[in-house]
N, C-alpha and C positions, 0 to 999 in steps of 0.2 A: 739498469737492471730492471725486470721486469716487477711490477708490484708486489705480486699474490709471492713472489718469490721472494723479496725482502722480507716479506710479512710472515710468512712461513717458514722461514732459513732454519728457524731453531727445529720447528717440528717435525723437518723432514732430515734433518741433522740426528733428531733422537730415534726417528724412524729405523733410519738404517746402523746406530750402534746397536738397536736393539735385534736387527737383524743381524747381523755382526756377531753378537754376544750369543744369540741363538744356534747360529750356524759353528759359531767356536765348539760350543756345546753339546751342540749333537758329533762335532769331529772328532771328540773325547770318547765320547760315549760311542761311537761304531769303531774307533781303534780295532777290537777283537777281533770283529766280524770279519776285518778285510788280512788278518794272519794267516800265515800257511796254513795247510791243511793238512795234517799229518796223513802218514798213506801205511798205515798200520794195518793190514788185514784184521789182525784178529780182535785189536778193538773196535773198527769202525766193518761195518761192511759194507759193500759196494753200494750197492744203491744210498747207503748212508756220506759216505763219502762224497756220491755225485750231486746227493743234497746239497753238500758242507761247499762243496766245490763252485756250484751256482749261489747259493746264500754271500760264497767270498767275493763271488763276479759281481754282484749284487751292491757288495758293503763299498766293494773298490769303486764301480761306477758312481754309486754314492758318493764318495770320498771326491771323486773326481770334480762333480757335480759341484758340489759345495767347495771345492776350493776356487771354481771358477766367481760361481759367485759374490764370496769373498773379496775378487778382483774385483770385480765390479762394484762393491760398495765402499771398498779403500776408494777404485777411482770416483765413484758419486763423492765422497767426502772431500780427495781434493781440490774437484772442483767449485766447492761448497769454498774450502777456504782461500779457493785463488779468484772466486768470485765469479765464476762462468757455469753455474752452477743453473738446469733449468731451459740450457740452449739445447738445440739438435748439434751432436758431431757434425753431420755431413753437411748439412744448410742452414746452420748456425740461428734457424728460426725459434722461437718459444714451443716447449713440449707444454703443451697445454695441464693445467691444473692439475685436472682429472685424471690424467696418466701418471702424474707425477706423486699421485697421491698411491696408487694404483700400485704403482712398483717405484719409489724413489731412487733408484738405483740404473733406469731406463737411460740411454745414450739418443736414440735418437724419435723424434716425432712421429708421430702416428701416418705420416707420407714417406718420409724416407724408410719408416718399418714395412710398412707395407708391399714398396718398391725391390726391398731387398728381399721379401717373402715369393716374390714371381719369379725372381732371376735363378 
């Protein structure tokens, strides 16, 4: 395994529960926002409504968002504890330091990211 990575394990370990614990957090906290929209004329009016209605599009994209990432840092973690933690997915090469620091949670190297940015 690669050094800077042995050496680091713990810190990019606490990186992403804390991203983790963050994103749990804001998931709580936008619940609201992504609820129906009640379609009451006389409390809400239209154009209030159309607000409430892009605000929910909004909160749900959010919501979306963050549960993807989520994935992504349960899977950085497994990686972490089955010890392949640090590789590229696709060319199994070292994602350098600086990426890793950058977003611990990153799958592949800054060639295989790039490569899949053209296509």
């Amino acid at each position: 395994m690669v050094y800077y990575v042995l050496m680091d394990m713990k810190n990019f370990k606490q990186k992403l529960l804390a991203l983790e614990s963050e994103l749990t957090h804001l998931k709580s906290t936008n619940k609201n926002a992504s609820d129906i929209v009640e379609l009451d004329q006389a409390a809400v009016g239209r154009l209030s409504r159309m607000d409430a209605l892009q605000a929910q599009a909004m909160a749900q994209e959010t919501n979306r968002r963050n549960e993807l990432e989520l994935t992504r840092i349960n899977s950085a973690l497994q990686r972490i504890e089955d010890n392949n933690y640090g590789y590229c997915l696709r060319c199994d090469k070292e994602i350098s330091e600086n990426r890793l620091n950058i977003n611990p949670a990153v799958t592949l190297c800054i060639n295989c990211a790039s490569q899949s940015e053209q296509n």
